[in-house]
C-alpha positions in Angstrom: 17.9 80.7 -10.7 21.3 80.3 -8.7 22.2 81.7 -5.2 20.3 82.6 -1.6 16.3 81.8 -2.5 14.3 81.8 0.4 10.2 81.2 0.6 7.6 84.2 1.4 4.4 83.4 2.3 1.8 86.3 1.0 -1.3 87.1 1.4 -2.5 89.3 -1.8 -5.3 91.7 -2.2 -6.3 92.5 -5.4 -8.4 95.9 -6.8 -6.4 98.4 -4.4 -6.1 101.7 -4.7 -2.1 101.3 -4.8 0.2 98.1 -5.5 2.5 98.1 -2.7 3.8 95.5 0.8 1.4 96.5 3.4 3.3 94.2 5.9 2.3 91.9 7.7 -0.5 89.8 9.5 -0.6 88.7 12.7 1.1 85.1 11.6 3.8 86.6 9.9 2.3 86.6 6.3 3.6 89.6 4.2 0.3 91.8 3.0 0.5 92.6 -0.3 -2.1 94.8 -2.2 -2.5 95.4 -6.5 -4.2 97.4 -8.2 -4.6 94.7 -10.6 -7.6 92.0 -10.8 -7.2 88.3 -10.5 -8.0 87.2 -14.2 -5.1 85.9 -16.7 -2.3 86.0 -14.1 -2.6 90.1 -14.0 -2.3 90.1 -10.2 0.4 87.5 -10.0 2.5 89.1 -12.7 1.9 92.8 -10.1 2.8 90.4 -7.0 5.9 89.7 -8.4 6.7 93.2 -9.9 5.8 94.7 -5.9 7.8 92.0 -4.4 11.2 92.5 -6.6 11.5 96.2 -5.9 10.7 95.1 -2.2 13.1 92.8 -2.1 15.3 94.7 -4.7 16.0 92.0 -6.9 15.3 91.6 -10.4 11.9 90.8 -11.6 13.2 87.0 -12.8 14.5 86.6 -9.4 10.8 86.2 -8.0 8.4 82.8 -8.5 5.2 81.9 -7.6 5.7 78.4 -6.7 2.4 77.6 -5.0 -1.3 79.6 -4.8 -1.4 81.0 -8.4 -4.9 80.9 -8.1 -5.5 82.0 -4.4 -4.8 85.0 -2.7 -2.6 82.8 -0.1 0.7 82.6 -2.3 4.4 81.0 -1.2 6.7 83.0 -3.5 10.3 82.3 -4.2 13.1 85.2 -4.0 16.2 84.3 -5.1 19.5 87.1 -4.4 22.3 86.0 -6.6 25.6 85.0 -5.5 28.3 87.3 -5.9 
């Protein structure tokens, strides 16, 4: 990935009603709810589907770099050069 990344820290719930940014806590973290459940990367695939139309960047363009297995996550968003 080349161009402008930057590092959101999330905070995910898993088993909502909706997938969608629910904004954000009182430390900044960015709420994130799925519909998904937490087994065989399911949520973390929804995460990053959620976060690139947030963002509105493509899905490749969003990473998981640390918290695959917790519902704290740091994700990586990268918005390609021009």
């Amino acid at each position: 990935m080349s161009g402008e990344s930057f590092i959101v820290n999330v905070k995910v719930i898993p088993r909502s009603t909706l997938s969608e940014v629910a904004g954000k806590t009182e430390d900044g973290v960015l709420r994130v709810k799925v519909h998904a459940v937490p087994e065989k990367g399911k949520a973390n695939m929804e995460v990053c589907r959620v976060l690139s139309e947030y963002f509105g960047v493509p899905r490749t363009n969003v990473e998981i770099v640390s918290g695959h297995t917790s519902a704290q996550k740091r994700v990586r968003i990268v918005r390609r050069s021009a």
